[in-house]
LUMRO-443970 format. One record per residue: x, y, z of N, C-alpha, C in turn; chain. Coordinates in Angstrom, 3 decimals, m for minus. Each point is the difference from the previous one (the first is absolute). Last residue first. Example, Ala and Ser with C-alpha at 12.3 -4.5 7.8 and 13.67 -1.06 7.14 Angstrom:
<recs>
REC; 12.850; m2.250; 7.080; 0.820; 1.190; 0.060; m0.770; 1.090; 0.730; A
REC; 0.290; m5.720; m0.070; m0.890; 1.190; 0.000; 0.900; 1.200; 0.000; A
</recs>
This chain:
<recs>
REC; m72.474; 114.867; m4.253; 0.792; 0.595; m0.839; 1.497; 0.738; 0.875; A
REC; m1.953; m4.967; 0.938; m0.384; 1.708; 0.247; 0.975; 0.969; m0.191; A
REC; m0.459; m4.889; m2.304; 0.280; 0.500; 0.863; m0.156; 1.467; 0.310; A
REC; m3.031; m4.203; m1.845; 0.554; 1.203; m0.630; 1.089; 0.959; 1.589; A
REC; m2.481; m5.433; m0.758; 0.155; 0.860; 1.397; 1.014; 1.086; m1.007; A
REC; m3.115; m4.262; m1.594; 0.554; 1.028; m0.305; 0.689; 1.108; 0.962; A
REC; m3.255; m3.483; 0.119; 0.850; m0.482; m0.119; 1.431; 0.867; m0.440; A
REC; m5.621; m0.748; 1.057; 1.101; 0.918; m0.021; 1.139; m0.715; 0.421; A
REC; m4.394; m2.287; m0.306; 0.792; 0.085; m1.163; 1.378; 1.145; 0.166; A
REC; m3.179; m0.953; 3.550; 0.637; m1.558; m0.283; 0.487; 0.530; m1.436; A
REC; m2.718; 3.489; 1.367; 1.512; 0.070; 0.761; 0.207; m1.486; m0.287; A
REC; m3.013; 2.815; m3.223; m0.196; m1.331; 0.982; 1.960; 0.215; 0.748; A
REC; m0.596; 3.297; m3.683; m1.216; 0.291; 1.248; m0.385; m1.024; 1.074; A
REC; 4.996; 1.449; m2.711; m1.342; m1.101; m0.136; m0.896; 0.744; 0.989; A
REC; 3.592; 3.397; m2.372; m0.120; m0.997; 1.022; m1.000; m0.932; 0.094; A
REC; 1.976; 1.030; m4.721; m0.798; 0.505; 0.937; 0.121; m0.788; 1.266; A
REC; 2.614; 1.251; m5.031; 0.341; m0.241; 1.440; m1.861; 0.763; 0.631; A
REC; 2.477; m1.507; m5.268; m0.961; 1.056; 0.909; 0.255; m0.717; 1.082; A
REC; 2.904; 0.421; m4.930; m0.149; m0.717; 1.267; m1.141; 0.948; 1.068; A
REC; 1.112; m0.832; m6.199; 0.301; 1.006; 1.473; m0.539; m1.109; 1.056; A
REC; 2.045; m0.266; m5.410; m0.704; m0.559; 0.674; m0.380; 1.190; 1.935; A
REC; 2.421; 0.003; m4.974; m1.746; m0.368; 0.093; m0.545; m0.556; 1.215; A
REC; 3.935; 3.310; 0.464; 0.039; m0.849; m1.237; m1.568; 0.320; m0.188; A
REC; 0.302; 1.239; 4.241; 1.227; 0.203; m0.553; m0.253; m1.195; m1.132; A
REC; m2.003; 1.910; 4.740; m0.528; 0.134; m0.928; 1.476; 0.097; m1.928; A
REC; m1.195; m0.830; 6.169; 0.601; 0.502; m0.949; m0.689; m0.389; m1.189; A
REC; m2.305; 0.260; 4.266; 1.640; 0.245; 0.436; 1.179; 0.296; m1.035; A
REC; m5.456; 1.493; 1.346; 0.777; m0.744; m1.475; 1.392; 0.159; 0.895; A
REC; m4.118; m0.776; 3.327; 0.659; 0.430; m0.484; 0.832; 0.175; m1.102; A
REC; m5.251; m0.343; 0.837; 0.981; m0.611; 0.548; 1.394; 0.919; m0.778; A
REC; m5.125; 0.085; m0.375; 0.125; 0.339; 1.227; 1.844; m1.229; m0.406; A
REC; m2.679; m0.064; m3.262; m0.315; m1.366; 1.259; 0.887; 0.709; 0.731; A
REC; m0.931; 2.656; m3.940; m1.081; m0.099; 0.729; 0.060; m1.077; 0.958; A
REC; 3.840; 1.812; m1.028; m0.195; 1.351; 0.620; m1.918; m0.731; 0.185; A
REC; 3.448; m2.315; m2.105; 0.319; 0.301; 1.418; m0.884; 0.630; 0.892; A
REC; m0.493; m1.147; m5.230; m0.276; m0.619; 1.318; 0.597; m0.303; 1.275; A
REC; 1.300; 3.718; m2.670; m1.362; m0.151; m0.379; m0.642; m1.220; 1.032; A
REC; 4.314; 1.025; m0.321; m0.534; 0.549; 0.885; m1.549; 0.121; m0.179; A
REC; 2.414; m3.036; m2.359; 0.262; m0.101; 1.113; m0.516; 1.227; 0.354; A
REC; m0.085; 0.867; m4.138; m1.097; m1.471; 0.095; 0.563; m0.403; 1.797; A
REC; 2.287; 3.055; m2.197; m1.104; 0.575; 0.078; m0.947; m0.841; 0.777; A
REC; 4.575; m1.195; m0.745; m0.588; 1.164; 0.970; m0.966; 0.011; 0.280; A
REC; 0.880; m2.582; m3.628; 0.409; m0.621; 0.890; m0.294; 0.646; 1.419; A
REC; m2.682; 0.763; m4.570; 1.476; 0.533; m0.181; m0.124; m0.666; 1.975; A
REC; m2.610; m2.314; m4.356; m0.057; 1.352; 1.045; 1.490; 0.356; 0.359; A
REC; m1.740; m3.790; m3.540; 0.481; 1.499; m0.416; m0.909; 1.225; 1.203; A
REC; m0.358; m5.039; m0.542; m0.909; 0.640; 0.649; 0.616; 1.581; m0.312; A
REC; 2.439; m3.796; m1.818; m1.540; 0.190; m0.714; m0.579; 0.824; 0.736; A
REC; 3.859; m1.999; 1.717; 0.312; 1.574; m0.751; m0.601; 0.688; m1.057; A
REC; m0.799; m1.964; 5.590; 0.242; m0.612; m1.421; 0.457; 1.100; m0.915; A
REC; 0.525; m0.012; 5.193; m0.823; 0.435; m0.822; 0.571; m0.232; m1.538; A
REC; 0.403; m1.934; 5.451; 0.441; 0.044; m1.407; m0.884; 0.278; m0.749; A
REC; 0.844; 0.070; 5.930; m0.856; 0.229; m1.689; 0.628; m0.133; m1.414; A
REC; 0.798; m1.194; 5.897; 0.839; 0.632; m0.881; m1.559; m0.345; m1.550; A
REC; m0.331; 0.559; 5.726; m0.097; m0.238; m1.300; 0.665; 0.204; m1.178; A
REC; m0.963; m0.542; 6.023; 0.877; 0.474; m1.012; m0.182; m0.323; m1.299; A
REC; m2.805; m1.605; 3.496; 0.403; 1.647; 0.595; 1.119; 0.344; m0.967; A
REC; m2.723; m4.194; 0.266; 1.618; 0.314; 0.111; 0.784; 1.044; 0.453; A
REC; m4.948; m0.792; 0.107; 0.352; m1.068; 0.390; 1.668; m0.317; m0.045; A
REC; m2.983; 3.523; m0.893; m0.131; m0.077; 0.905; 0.519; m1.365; 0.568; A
REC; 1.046; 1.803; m4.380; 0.589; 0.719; 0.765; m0.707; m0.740; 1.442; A
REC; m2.021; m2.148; m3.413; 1.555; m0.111; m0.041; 0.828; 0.767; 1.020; A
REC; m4.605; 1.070; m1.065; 0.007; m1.140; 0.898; 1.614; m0.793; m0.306; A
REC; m0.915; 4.035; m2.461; 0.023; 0.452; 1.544; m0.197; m1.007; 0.540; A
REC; 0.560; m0.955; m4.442; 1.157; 0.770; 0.837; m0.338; 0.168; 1.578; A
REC; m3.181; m1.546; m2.763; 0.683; m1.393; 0.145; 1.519; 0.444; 0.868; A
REC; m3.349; 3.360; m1.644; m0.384; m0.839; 1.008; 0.896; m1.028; 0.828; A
REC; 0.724; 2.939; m3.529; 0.185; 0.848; 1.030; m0.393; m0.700; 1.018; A
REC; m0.638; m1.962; m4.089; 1.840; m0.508; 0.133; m0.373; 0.796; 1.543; A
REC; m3.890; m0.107; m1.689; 0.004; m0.941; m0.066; 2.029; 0.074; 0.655; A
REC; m2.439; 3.259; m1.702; m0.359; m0.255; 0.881; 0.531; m1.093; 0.811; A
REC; 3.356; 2.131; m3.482; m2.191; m0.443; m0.008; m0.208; 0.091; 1.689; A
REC; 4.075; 1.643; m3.783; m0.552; 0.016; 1.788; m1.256; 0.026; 0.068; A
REC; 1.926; m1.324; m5.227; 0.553; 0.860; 0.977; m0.709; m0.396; 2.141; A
REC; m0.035; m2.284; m4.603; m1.110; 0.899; 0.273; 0.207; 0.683; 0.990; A
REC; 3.671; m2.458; m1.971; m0.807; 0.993; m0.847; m1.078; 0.595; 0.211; A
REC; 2.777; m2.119; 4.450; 0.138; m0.145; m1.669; m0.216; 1.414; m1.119; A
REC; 1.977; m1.542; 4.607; m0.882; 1.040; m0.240; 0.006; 0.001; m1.457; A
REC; 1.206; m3.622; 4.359; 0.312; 0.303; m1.227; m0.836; 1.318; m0.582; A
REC; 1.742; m2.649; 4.800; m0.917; 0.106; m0.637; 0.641; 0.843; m1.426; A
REC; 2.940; m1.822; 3.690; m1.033; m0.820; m0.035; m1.367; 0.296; m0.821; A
REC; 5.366; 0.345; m0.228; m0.944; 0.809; m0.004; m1.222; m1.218; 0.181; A
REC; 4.903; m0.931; 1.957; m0.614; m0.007; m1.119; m1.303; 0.776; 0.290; A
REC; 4.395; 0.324; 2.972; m1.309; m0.367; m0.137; m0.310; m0.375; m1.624; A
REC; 4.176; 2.375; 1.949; 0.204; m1.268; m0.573; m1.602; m0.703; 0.062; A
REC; 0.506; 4.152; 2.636; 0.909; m0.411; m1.137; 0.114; m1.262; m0.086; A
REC; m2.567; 2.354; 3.733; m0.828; m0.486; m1.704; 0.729; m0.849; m1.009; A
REC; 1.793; 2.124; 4.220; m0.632; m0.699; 0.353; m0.711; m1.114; m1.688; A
REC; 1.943; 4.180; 0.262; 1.166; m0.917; 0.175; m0.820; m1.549; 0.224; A
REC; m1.842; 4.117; m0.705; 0.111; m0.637; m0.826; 0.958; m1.183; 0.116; A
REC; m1.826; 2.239; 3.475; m0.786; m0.685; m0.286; 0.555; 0.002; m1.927; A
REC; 2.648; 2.363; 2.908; m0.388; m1.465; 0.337; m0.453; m0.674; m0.161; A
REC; m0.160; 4.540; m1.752; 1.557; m1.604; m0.326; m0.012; m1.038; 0.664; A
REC; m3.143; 3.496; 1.256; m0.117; m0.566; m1.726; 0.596; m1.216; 0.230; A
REC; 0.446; 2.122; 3.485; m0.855; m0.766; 0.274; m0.083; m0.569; m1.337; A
REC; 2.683; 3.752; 0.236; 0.536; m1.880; 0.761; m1.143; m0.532; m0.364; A
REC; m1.509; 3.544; m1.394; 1.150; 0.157; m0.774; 0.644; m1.528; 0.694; A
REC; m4.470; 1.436; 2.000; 0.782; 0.362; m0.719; 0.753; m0.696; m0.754; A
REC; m5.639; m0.094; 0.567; 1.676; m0.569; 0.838; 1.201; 1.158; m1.132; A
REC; m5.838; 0.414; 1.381; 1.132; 0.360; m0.828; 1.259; m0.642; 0.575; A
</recs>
């Protein structure tokens, strides 16, 4: 669990990224939860864009796949949300979250 700084840092961090994956009309396959969690282990930060054919709701769908690739939702706002995981290979952590 991070806090409240730790958020903001890590949105601060995100801002100005582009989304690297998309959540269409068939909504959270297998297939996107996959391509996410080998994204997080290699950036450790993600921003998502959820289309406006996939008619989910922005929240929902971030803690949804927060909650099955084990990672953190940092925000969740418009169509699009951001997930935060620490990497599991140390040559990819790159990320140093300051203590809370």
């Amino acid at each position: 669990m991070i806090t409240g700084k730790q958020r903001a840092y890590l949105r601060k961090i995100s801002h100005g990224t582009e989304p690297i994956f998309q959540i269409g009309k068939d909504g959270v396959t297998d297939e996107v939860l996959t391509g996410i969690s080998q994204a997080l282990n290699k950036r450790e930060i993600v921003k998502v864009h959820i289309l406006e054919t996939a008619l989910l709701d922005t929240r929902e769908t971030c803690d949804y796949v927060a909650a099955r690739l084990n990672a953190e939702p940092v925000q969740a706002i418009g169509n699009k949300f951001i997930l935060y995981r620490r990497s599991d290979e140390e040559k990819y952590r790159k990320i140093e979250i300051p203590r809370k």
